[in-house]
N, CA and C atoms as an extended XYZ file, in Angstrom:
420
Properties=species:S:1:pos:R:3:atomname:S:1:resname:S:1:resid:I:1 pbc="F F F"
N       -18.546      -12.811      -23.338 N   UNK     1
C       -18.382      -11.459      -23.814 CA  UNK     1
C       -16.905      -11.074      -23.674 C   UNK     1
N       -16.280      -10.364      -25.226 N   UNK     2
C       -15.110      -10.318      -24.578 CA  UNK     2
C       -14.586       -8.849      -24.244 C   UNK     2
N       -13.655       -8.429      -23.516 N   UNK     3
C       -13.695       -7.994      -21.868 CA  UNK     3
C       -13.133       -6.491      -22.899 C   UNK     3
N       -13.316       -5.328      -22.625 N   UNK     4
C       -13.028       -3.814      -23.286 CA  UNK     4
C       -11.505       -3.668      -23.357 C   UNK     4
N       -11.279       -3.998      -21.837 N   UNK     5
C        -9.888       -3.830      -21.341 CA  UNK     5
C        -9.014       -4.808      -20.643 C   UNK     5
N        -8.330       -5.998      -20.586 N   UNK     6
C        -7.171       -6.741      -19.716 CA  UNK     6
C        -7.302       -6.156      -18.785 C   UNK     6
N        -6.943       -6.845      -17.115 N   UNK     7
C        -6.223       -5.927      -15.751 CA  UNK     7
C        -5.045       -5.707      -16.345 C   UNK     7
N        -4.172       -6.724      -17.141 N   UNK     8
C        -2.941       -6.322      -17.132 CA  UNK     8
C        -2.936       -4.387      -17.861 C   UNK     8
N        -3.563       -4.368      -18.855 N   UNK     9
C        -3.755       -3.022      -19.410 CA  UNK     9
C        -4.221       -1.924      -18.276 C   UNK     9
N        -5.176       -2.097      -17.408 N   UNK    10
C        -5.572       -1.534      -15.887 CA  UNK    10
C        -4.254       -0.999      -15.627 C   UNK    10
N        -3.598       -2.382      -15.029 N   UNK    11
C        -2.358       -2.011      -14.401 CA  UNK    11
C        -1.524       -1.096      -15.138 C   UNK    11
N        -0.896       -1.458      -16.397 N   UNK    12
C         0.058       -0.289      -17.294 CA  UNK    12
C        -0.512        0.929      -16.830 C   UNK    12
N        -1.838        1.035      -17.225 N   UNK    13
C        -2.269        2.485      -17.212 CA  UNK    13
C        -2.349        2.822      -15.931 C   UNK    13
N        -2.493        2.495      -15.074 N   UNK    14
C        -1.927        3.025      -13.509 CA  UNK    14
C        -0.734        2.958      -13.092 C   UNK    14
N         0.264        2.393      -13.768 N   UNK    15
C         1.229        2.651      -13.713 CA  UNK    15
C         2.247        3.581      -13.613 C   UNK    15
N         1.371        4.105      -15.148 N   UNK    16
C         1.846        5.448      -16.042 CA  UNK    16
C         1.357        6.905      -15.365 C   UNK    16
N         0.283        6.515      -14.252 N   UNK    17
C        -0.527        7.525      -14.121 CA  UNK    17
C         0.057        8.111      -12.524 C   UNK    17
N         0.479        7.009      -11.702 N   UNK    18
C         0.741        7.009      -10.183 CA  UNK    18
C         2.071        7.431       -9.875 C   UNK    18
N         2.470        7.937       -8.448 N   UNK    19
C         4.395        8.286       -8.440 CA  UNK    19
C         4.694        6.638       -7.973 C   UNK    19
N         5.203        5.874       -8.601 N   UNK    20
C         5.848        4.795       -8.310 CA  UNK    20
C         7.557        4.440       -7.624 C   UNK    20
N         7.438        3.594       -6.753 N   UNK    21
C         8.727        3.557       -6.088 CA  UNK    21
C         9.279        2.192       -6.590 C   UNK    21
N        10.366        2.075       -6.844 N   UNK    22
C        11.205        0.540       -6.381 CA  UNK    22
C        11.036        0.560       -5.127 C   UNK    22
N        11.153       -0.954       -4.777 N   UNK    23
C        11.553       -1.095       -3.167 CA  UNK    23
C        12.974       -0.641       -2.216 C   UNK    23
N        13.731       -0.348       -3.300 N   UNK    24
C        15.124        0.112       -2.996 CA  UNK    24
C        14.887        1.539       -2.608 C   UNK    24
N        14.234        2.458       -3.714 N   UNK    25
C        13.287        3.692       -3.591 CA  UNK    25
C        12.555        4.086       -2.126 C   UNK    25
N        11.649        3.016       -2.106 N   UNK    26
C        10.699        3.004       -0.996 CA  UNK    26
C        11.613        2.796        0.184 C   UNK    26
N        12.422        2.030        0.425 N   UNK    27
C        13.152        1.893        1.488 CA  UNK    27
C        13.990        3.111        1.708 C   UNK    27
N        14.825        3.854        0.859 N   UNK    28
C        15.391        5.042        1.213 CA  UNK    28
C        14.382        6.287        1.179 C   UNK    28
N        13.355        6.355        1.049 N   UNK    29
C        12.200        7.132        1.552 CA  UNK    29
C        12.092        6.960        3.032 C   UNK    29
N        11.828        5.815        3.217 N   UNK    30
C        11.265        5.506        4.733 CA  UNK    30
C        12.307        5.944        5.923 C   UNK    30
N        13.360        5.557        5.238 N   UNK    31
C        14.929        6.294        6.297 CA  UNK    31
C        14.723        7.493        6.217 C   UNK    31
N        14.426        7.810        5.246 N   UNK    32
C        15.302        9.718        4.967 CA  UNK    32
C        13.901       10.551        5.655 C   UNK    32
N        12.742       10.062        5.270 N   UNK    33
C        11.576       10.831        5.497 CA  UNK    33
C        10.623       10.337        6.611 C   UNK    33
N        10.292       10.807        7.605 N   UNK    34
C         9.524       10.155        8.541 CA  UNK    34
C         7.921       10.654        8.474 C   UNK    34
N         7.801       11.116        7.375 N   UNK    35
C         6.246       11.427        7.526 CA  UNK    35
C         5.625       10.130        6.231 C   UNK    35
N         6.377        9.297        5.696 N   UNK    36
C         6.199        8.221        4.335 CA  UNK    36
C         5.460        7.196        5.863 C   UNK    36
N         4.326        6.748        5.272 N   UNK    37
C         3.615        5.497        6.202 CA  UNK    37
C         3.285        4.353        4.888 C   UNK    37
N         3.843        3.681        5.291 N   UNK    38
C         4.034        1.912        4.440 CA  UNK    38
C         2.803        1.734        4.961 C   UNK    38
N         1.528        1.643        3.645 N   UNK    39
C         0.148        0.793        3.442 CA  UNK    39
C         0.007       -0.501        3.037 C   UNK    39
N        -0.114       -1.375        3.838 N   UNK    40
C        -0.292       -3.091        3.431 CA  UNK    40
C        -1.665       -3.350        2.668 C   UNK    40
N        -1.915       -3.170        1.785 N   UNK    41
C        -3.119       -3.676        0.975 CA  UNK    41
C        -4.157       -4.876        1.630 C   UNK    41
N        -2.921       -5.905        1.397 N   UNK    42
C        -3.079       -7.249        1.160 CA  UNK    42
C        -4.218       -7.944        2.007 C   UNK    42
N        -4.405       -8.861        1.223 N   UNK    43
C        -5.698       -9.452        2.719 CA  UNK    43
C        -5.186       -9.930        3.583 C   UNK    43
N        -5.760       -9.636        5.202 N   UNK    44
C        -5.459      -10.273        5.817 CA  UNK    44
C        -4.609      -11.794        6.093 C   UNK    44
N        -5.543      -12.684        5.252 N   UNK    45
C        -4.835      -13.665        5.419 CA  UNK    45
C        -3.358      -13.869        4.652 C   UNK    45
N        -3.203      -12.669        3.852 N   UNK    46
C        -1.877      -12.893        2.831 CA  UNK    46
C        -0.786      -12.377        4.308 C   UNK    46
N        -1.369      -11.276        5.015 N   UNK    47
C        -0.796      -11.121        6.267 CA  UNK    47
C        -0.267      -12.346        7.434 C   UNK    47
N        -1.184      -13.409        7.484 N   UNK    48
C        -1.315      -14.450        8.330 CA  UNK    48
C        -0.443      -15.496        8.130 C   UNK    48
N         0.718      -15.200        7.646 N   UNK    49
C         1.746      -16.107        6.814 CA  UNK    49
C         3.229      -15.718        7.574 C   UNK    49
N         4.190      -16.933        7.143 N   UNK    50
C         5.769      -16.718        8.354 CA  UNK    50
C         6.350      -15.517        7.795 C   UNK    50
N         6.250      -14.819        6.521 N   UNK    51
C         7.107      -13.580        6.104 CA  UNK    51
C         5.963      -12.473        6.407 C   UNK    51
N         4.968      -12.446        7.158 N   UNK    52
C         4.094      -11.041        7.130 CA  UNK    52
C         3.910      -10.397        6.905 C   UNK    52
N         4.269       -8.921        7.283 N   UNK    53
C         4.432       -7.687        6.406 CA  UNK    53
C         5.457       -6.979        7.232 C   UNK    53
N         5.526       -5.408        6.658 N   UNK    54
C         6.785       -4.963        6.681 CA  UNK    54
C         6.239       -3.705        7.945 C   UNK    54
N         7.544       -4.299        9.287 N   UNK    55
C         7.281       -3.440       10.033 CA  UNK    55
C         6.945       -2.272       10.073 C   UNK    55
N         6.042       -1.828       10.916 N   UNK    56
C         5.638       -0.229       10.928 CA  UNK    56
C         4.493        0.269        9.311 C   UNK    56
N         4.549       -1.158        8.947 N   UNK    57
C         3.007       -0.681        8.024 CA  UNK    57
C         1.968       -0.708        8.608 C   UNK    57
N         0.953       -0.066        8.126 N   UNK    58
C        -0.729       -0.105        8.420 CA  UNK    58
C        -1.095       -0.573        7.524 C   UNK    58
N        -2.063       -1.905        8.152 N   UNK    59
C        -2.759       -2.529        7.043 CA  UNK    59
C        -3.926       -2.193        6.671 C   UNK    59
N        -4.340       -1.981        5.780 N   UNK    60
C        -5.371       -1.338        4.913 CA  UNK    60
C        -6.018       -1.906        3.676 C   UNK    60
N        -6.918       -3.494        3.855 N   UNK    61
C        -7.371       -3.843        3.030 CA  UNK    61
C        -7.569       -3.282        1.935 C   UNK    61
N        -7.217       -3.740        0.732 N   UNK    62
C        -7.705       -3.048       -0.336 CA  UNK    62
C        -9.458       -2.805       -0.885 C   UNK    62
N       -10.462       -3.944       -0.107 N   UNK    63
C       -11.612       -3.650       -0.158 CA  UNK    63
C       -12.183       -2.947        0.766 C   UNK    63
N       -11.381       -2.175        1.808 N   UNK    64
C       -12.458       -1.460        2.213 CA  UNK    64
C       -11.833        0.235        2.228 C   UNK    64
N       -10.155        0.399        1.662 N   UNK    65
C        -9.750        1.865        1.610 CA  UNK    65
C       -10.534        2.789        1.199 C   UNK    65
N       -11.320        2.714       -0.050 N   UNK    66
C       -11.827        3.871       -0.403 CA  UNK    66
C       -12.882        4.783        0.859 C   UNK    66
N       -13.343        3.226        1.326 N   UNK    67
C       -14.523        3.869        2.281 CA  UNK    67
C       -13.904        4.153        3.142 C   UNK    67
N       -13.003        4.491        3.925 N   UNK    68
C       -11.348        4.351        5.094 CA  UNK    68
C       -11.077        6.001        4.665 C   UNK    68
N       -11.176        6.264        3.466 N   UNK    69
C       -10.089        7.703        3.081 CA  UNK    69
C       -11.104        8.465        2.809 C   UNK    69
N       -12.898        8.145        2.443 N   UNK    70
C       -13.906        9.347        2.182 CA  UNK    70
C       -14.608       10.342        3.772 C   UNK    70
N       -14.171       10.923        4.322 N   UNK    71
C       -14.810       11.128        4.919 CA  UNK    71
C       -16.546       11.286        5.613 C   UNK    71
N       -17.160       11.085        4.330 N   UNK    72
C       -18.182       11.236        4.312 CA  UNK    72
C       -18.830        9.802        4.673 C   UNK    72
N       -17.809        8.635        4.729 N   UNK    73
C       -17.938        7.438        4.876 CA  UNK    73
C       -18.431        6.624        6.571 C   UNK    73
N       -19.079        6.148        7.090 N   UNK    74
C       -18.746        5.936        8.102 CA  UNK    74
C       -18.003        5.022        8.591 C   UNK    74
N       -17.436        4.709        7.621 N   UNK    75
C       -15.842        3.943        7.817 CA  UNK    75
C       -14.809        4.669        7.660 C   UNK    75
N       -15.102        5.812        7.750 N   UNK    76
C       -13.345        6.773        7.379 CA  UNK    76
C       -12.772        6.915        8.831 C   UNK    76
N       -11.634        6.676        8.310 N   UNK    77
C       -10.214        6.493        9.782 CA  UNK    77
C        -9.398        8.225        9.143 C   UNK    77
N        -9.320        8.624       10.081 N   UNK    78
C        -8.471       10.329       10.172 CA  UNK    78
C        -7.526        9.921       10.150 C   UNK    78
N        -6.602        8.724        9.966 N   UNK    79
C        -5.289        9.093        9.761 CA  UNK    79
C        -5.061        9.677        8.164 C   UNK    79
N        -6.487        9.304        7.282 N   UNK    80
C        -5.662        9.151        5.912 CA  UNK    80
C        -6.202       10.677        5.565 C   UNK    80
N        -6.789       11.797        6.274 N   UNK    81
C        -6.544       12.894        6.416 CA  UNK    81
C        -5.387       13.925        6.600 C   UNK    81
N        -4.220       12.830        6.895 N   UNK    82
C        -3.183       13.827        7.528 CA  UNK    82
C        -2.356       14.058        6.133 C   UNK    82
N        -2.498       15.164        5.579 N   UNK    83
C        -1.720       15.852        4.567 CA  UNK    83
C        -0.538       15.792        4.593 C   UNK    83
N         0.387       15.857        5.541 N   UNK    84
C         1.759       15.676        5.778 CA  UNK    84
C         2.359       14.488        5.394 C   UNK    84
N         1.534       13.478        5.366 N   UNK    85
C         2.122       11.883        4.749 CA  UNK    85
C         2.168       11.283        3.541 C   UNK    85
N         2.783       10.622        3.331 N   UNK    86
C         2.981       10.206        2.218 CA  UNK    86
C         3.054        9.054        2.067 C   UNK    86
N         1.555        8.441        1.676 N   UNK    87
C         0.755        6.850        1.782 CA  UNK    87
C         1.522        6.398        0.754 C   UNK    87
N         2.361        5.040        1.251 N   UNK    88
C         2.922        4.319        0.241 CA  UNK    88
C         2.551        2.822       -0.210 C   UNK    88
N         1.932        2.591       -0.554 N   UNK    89
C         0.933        0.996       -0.545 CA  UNK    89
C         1.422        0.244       -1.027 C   UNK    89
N         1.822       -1.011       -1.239 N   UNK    90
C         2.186       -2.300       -1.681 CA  UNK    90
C         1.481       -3.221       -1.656 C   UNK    90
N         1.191       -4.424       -2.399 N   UNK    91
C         0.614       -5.540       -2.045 CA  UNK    91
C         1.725       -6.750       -2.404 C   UNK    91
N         1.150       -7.731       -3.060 N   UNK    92
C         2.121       -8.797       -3.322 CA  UNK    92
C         3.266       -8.591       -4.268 C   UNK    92
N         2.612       -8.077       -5.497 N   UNK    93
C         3.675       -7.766       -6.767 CA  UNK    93
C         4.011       -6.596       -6.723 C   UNK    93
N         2.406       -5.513       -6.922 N   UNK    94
C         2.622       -4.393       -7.116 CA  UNK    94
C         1.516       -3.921       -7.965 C   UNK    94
N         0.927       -4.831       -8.065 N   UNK    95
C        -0.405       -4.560       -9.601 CA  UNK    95
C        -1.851       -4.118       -8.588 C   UNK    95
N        -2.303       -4.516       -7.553 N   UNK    96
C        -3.231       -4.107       -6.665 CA  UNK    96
C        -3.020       -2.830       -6.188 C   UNK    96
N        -1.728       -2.564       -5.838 N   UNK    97
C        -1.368       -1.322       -5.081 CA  UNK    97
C        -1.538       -0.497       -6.652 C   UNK    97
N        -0.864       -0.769       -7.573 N   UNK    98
C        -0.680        0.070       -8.616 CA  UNK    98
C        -2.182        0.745       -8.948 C   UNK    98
N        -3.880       -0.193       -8.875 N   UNK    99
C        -4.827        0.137       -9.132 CA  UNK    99
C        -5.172        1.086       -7.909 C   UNK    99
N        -5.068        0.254       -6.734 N   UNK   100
C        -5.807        0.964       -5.699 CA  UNK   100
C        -4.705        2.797       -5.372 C   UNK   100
N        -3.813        2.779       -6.213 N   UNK   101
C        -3.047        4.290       -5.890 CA  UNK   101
C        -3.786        4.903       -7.117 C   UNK   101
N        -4.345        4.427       -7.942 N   UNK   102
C        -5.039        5.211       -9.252 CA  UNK   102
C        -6.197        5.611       -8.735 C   UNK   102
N        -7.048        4.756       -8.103 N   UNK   103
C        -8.232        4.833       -7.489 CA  UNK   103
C        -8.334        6.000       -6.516 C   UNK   103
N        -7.488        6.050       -5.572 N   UNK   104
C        -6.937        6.887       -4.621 CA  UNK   104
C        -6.906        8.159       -4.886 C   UNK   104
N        -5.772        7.871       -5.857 N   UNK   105
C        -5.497        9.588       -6.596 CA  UNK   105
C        -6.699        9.846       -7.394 C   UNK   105
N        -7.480        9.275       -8.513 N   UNK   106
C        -8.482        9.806       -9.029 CA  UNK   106
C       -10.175       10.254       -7.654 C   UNK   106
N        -9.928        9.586       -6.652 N   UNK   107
C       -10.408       10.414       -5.276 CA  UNK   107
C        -9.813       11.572       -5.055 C   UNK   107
N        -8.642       12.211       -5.146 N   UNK   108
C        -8.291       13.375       -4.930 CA  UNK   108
C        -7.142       13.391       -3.948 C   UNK   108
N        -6.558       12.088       -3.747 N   UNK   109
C        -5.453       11.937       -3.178 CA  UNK   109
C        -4.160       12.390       -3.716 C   UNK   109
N        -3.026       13.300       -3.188 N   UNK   110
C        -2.329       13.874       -3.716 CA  UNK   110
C        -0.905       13.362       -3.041 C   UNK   110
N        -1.075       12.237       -2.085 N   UNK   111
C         0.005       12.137       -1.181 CA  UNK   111
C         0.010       10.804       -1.366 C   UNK   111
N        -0.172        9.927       -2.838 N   UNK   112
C         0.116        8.819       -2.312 CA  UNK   112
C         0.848        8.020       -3.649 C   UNK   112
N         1.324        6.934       -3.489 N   UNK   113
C         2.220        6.201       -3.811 CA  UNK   113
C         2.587        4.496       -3.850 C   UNK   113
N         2.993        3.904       -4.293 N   UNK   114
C         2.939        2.186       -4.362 CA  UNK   114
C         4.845        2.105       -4.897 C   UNK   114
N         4.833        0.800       -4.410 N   UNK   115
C         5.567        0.012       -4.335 CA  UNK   115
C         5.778       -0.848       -5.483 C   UNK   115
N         6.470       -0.762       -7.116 N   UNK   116
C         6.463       -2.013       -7.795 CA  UNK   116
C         7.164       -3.328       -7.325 C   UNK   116
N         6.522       -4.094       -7.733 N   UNK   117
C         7.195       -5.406       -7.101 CA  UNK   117
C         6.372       -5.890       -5.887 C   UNK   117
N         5.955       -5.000       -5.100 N   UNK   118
C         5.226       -5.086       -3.736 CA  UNK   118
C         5.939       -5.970       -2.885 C   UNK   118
N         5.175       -6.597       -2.032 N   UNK   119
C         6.389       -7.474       -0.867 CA  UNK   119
C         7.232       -8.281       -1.099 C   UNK   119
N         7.256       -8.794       -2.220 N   UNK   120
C         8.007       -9.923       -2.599 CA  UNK   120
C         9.310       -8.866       -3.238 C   UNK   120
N         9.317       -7.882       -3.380 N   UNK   121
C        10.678       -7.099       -4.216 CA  UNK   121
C        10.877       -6.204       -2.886 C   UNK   121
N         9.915       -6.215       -1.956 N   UNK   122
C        10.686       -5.659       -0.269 CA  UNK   122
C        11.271       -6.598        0.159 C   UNK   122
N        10.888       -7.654        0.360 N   UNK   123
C        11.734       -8.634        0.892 CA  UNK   123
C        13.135       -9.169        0.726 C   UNK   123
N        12.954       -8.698       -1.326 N   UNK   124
C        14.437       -9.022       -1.577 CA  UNK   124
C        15.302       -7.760       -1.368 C   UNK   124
N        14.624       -6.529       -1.270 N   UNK   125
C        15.765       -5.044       -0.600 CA  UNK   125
C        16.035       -5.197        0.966 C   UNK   125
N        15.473       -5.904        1.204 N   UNK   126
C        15.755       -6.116        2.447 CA  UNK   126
C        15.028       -5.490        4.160 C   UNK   126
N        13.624       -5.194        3.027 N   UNK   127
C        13.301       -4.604        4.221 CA  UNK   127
C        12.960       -5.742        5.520 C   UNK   127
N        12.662       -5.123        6.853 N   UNK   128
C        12.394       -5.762        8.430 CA  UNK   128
C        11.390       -5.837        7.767 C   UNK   128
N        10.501       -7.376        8.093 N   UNK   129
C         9.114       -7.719        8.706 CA  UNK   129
C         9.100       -8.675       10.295 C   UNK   129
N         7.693       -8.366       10.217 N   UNK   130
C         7.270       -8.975       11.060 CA  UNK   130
C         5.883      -10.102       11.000 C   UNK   130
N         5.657      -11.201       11.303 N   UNK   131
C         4.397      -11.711       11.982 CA  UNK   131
C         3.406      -10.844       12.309 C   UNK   131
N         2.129      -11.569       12.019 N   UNK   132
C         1.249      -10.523       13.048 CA  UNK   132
C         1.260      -11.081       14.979 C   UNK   132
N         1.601      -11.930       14.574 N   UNK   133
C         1.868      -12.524       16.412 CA  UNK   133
C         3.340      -11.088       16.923 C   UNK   133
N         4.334      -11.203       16.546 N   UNK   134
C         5.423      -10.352       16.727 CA  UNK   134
C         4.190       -9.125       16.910 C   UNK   134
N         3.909       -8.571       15.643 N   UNK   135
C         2.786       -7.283       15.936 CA  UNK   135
C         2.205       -6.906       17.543 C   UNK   135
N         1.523       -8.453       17.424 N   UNK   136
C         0.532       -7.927       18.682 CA  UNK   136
C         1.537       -7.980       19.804 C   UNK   136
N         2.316       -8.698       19.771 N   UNK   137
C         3.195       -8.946       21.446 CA  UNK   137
C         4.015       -7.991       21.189 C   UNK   137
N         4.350       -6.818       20.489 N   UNK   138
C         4.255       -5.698       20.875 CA  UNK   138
C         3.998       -4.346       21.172 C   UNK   138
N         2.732       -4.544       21.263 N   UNK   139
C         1.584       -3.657       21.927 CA  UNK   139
C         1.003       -4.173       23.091 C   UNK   139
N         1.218       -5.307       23.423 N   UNK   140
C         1.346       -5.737       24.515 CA  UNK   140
C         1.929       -5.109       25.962 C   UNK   140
C-alpha cells in the first residue's frame, strides 16, 4: 500500500510548524538563558556510546515523553510542568526531535523547541558532552 505521506514530508511539516534552533542558536540560548533545559530524545543506547550526550541534558526517550508531559499519565514527571522553561530537544539529526516538538506542541506545549542537525551539528558547535559513566560519577 502506498504510504499518504513520506516521514521526510512529516518532518518538513514540523519543521515549518515548531520554533527551531541551529546548534550555534541553541548554544547561545543555553549561555544567555538559564531557564532553556537541553532534552536528549535519543535511545538510550544511542546515549551508551564514547561521544554521549550533551552535558546538563535530560534524557527523555522519545517513546515514552508524551506519557512524561500528560499529567493525567502515570508516568508524568513535574519537571515538564514548569512553565518557566524552555524544553529544547535534539536527537541525532534533528528529524525525531523535529516530530516529537510537533507532537508536543500539538499537546499544548508552548515552551518547547528542537535542535536542527541534533547532536551531530552540537558536536560540531562545539558543545561539552559527556559519557553516561562521567554522568553517574558525578552524582556520586
Amino acid at each position: 500500500m502506498p504510504l499518504k505521506i513520506s516521514s521526510q514530508q512529516l518532518v518538513d511539516q514540523a519543521m515549518r510548524e515548531v520554533k527551531t534552533y541551529s546548534a550555534q542558536e541553541a548554544k547561545a540560548q543555553l549561555a544567555s538563558n538559564p531557564n532553556v533545559q537541553l532534552v536528549d530524545i535519543r535511545d538510550i543506547r544511542e546515549l551508551q556510546t564514547p561521544e554521549g550526550t550533551a552535558v546538563g541534558s535530560l534524557h527523555a526517550p522519545r517513546g515514552m515523553l508524551e506519557f512524561w508531559i500528560d499529567p493525567a499519565s502515570p508516568y508524568h514527571k513535574p519537571i515538564w510542568a514548569d512553565e518557566s522553561k524552555e524544553f529544547v530537544l535534539f536527537c541525532g539529526l534533528g528529524w525525531r526531535s523535529a516530530l516529537t516538538a510537533k507532537t508536543l506542541q500539538d499537546m499544548g506545549l508552548t515552551n518547547i523547541a528542537h535542535i536542527d542537525g541534533g547532536f551531530q551539528a552540537m558536536q560540531e558547535a562545539g558543545f561539552e558532552v559527556e559519557t553516561l559513566e562521567q554522568r553517574k560519577a558525578k552524582k556520586t
